[in-house]
C-alpha positions in Angstrom: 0.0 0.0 0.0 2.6 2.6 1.3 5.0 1.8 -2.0 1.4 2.2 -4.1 1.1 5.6 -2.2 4.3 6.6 -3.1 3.8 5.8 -6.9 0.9 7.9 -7.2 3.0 10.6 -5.3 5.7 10.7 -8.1 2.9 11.0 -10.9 1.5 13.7 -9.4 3.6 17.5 -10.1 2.9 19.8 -6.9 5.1 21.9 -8.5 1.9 22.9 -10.9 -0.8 22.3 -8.2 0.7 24.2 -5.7 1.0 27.9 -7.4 -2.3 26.9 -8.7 -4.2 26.6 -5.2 -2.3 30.0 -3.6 -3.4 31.7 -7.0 -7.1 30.7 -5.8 -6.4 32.1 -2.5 -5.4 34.9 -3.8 -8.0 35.5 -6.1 -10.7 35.1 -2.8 -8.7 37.8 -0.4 -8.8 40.0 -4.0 -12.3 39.4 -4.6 -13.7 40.7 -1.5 -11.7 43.5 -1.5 -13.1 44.3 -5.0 -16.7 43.5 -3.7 -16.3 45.6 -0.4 -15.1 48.6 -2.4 -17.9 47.9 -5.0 -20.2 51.0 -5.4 -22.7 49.3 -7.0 -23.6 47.1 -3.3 -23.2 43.5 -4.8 -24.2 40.7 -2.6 -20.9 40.1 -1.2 -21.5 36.9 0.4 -23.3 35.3 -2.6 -20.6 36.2 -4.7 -17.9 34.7 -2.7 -19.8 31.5 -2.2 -20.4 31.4 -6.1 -16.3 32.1 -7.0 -15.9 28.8 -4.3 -18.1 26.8 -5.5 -16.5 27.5 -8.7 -12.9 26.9 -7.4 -14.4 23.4 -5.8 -15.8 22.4 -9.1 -12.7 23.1 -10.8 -10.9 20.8 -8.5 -13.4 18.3 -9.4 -12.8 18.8 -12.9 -9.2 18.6 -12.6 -9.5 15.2 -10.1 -11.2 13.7 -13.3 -9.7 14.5 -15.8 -6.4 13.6 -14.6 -7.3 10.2 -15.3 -8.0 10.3 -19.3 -5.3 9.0 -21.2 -3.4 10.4 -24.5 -5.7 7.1 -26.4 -8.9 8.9 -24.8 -8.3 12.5 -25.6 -7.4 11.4 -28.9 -10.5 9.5 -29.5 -13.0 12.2 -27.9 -11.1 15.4 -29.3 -13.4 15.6 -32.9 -16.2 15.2 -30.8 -15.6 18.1 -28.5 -14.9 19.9 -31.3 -17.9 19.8 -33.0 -19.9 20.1 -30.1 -18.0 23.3 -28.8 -18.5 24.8 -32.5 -22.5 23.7 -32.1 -22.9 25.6 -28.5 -21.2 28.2 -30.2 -23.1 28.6 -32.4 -26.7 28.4 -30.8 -25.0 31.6 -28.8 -25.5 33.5 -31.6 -29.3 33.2 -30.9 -29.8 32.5 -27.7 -27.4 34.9 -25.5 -28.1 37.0 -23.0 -29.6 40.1 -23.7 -28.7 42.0 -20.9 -25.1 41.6 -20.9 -24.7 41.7 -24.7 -26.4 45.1 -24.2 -24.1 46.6 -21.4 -20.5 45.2 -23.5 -21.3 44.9 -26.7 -20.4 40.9 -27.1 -23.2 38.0 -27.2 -20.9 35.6 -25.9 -22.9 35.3 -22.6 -25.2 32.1 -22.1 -28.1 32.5 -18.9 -29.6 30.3 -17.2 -31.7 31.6 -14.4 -29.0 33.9 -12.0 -26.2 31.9 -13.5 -24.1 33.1 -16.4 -21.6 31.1 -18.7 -19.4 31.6 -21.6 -18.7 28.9 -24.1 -15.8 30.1 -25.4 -13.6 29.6 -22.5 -14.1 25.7 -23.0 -13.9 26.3 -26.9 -10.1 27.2 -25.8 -9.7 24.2 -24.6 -11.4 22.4 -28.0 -9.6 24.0 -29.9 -6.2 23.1 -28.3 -7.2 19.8 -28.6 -8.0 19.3 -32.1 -5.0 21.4 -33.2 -3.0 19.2 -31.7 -4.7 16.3 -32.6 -4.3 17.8 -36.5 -0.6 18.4 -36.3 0.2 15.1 -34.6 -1.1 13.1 -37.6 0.5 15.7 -39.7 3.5 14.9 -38.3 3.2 10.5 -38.3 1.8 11.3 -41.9 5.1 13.5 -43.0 8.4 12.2 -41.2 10.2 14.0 -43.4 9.4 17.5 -43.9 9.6 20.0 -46.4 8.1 23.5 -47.3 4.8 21.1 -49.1 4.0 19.4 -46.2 4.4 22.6 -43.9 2.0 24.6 -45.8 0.0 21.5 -46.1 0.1 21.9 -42.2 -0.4 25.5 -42.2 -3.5 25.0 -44.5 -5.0 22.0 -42.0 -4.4 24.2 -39.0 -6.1 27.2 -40.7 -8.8 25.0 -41.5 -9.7 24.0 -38.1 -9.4 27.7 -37.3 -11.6 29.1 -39.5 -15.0 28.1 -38.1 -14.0 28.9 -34.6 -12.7 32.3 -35.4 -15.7 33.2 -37.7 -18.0 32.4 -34.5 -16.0 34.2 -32.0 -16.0 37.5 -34.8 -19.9 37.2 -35.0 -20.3 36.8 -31.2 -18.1 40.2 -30.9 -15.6 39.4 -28.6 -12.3 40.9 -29.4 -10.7 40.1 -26.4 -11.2 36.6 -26.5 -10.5 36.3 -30.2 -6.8 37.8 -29.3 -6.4 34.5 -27.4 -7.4 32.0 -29.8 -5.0 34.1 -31.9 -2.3 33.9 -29.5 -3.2 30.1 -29.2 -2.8 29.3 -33.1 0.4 31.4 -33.0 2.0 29.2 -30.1 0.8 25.9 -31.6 2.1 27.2 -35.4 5.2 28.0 -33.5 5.9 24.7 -31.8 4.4 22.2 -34.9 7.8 22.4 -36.5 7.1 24.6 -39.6 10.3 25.8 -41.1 11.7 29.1 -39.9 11.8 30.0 -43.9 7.7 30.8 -43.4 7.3 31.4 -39.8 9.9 34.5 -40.2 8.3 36.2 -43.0 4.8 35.0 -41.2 6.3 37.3 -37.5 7.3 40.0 -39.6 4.1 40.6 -41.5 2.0 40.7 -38.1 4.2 43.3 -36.5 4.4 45.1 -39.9 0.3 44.8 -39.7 0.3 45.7 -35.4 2.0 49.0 -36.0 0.5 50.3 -38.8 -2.6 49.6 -37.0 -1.8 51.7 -34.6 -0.5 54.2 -36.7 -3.8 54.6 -38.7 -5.2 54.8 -35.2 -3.3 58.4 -35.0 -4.6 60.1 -38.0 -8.1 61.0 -39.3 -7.3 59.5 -43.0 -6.7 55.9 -41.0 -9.3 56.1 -38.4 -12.0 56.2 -41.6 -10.0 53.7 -43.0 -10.0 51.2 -39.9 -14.0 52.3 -39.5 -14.9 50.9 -43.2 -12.9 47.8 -42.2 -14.9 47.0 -39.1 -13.5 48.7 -35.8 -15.7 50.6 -33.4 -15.3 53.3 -31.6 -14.7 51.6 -28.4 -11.8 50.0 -30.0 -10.5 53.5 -30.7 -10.6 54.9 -27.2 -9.1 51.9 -25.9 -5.7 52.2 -28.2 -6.5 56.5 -27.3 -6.4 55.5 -23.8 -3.3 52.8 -23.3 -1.5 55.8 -25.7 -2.3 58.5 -23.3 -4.3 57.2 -20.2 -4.9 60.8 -19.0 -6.2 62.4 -21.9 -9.8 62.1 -20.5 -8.8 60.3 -17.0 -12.9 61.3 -16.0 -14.3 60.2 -19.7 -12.9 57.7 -22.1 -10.0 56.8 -20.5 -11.6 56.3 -17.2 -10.7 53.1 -16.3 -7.1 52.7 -17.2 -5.9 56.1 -15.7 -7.9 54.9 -12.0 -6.0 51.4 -12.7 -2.8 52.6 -13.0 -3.3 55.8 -9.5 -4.8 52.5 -8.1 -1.6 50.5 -8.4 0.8 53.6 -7.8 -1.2 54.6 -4.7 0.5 50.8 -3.1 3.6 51.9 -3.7 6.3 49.2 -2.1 4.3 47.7 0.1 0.6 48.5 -0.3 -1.9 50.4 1.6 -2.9 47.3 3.6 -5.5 44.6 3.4 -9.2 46.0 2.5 -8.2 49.3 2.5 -9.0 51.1 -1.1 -8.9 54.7 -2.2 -9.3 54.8 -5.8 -12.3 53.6 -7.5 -12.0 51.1 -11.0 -14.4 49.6 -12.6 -15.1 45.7 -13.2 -12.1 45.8 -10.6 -13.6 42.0 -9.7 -12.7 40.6 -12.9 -10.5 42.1 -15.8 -9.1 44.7 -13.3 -8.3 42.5 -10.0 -4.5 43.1 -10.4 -5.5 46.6 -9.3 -6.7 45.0 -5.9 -3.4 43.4 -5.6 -1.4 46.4 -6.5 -2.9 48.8 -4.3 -3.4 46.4 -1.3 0.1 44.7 -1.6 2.0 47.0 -2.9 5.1 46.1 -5.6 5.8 43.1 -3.6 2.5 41.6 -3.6 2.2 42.1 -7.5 5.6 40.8 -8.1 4.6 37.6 -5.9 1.7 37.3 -7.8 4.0 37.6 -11.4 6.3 34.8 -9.7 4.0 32.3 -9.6 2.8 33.0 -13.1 5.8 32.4 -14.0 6.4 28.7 -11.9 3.6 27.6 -12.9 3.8 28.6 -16.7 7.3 27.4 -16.6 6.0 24.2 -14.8 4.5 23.0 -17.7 6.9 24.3 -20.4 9.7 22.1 -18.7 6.5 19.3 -18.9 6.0 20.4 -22.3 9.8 19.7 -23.9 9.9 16.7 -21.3 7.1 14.7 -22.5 7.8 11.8 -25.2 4.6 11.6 -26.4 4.2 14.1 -29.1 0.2 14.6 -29.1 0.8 15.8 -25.1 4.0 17.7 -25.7 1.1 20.2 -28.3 -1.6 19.9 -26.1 0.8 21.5 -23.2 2.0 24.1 -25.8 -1.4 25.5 -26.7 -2.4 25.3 -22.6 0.7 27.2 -21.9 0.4 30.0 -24.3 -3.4 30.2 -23.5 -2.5 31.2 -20.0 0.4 32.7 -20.9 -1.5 35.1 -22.5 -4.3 35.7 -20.4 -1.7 36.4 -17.8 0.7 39.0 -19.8 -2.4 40.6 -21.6 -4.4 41.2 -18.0 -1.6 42.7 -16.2 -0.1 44.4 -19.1 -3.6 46.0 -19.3 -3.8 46.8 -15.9 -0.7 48.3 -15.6 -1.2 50.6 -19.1 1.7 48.2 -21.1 -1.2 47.2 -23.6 -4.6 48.2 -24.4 -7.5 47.0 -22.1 -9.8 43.9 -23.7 -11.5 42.6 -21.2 -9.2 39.1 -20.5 -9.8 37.7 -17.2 -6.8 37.0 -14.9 -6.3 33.0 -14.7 -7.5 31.3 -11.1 -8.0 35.0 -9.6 -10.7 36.9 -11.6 -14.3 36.2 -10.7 -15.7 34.3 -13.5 -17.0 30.7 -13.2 -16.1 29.7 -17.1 -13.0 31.5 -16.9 -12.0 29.2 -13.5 -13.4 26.2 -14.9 -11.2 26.6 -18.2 -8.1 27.4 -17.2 -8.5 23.9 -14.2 -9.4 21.9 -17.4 -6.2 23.3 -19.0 -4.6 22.4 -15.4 -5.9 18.9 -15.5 -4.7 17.9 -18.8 -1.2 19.1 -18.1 -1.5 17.1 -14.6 -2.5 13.8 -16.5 0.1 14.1 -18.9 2.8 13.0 -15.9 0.3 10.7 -13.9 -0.6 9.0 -16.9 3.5 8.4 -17.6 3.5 4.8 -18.3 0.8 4.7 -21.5 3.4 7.4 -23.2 4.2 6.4 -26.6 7.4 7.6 -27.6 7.8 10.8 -29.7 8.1 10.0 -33.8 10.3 12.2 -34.9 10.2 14.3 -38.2 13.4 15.2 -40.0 13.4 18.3 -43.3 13.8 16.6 -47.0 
């Protein structure tokens, strides 16, 4: 029994579980601050019982999950593709009105008080099939050469297509950033030659900036108008350019998030105690909670275990021999990776606010429940050690 105890032990990686639980804890003292401090009266003890019970079902999720296989996930992947692009889809007609009304997105299911967004499962989908399609890429093509990698490129766009096309029609910039971010880790890591990933790096920052140059003339803000951007899109790149141009008006938010976070200084004002207002400071702008209750330190604690945990699973990533797992773990990785950079970069006026939770600390049920399936996967990856296939190999022509 006690060698069987000890066997389970060395299958299971504390080294991701443990940032992951004090990131919870975190994300409770940080939400009832947020509440307290909350104009708008929220039902404090509701809420707190709802982010736990979203916490505990995570840990459910993640307890179950463990125990799927690489030969299960591979078998139940299409499925869970096609069924995230159907839920998506009946979104389109049956989201909430309220919400889509207040931020613009219909990417909001509700079912009596509860609220729940199928994209942040979709993530996990579509990590899943990608992987699944450049695996069998890969066995297909052990040899590779610029054919096969822009046969890849094509497959991966493919699968992209649909669930892009949805996430544009449901309005949700912020969450189409990430699928973005996830295609670009996953295109990254699937072993495409550096002679079309260069060019392909060098056209999107070519394309970033002049974006944001158009933003800074009349001539390209009609341009970028005809092309689809609103004006909310506008005063957020106005605002992250100069978050004090209308610090009571457009730019609101971001110039109270970043007097929030100077106001902590070193090391904080102290627990509970807030002086600046932010809105939706309980979910895209909880950093600010941190910032001004802890200080620099408490931020840069927060930061550090981002970064153990993230690099966690890029060591499990490169360490794994099974090559379906070793994509999987790429597209988890730069999912969070970029919910995590893209928050606090937000928060602290690096990049332009977009409404991207904060992994394991925003209040959010489908946000929590998301990133633990993500967790879960990467956990079952080492506890399911011995059904590893080794890693086939692929070699350029």
């Amino acid at each position: 029994m006690d060698s069987l105890r000890k066997n389970n032990d060395s299958r299971i990686d504390y080294g991701v579980i443990l940032p992951v639980f004090i990131l919870c804890l975190v994300g409770m003292l940080s939400l009832y601050v947020a509440l307290t401090h909350d104009p708008r009266d929220p039902n404090i003890f509701r809420n707190m019982v709802m982010q736990g019970v979203w916490y505990l079902v995570g840990a459910l999720a993640v307890g179950i999950i463990i125990h799927f296989d690489a030969k299960l996930l591979w078998r139940i992947t299409p499925f869970l593709y096609v069924i995230g692009l159907a839920v998506m889809l009946a979104l389109l007609k049956y989201y909430d009105p309220t919400l889509a009304a207040s931020t613009g997105s219909k990417n909001w299911f509700k079912i009596g008080s509860l609220t729940f967004q199928p994209a942040e499962l979709m993530k996990i989908a579509y990590i899943l099939m990608m992987a699944l399609i450049i695996t069998k890429h890969s066995v297909a093509h052990k040899v590779r050469s610029l054919k096969s990698d822009f046969g890849l490129i094509f497959k991966m766009v493919l699968v992209s297509i649909p669930v892009f096309g949805l996430v544009l029609a449901q309005k949700d910039f912020g969450t189409m950033l990430v699928f973005l971010a996830i295609f670009a880790g996953m295109f990254l890591m699937s072993g495409i030659s550096w002679l079309i990933i260069v060019p392909v790096i060098v056209a999107a920052v070519v394309l970033g900036g002049s974006v944001i140059f158009l933003v800074t003339t009349d001539a390209g803000r009609e341009l970028l108008t005809h092309v689809g951007f609103k004006n909310y899109q506008f005063a957020r790149i106005d605002s992250w350019i100069d978050p004090f141009h209308d610090p009571q008006g457009k730019s609101f938010q971001l110039a109270h998030s970043l007097m929030a976070i100077g106001s902590g200084g070193m090391l904080g004002t102290g627990y509970n105690v807030s002086h600046v207002y932010v809105p939706v400071r309980e979910s895209d702008m909880i950093f600010t909670v941190i910032g001004e209750n802890f200080g620099f330190v408490g931020g840069a604690f927060v930061i550090l275990l981002y970064f153990i945990l993230i690099y966690r699973m890029i060591r499990l990533c490169f360490d794994m021999n099974n090559e379906f797992y070793a994509y999987i773990a790429s597209g988890i990785v730069m999912m969070m990776l970029f919910h995590v950079f893209e928050n606090i970069g937000a928060n602290i006026g690096l990049l332009p606010l977009t409404g991207i939770p904060l992994p394991f600390i925003s209040q959010g049920g489908s946000s929590i429940l998301g990133n633990m399936i993500g967790i879960g996967l990467i956990l079952s990856m080492r506890y399911q050690s011995a059904d590893k296939q080794p890693i086939r190999r692929t070699r350029r022509a």
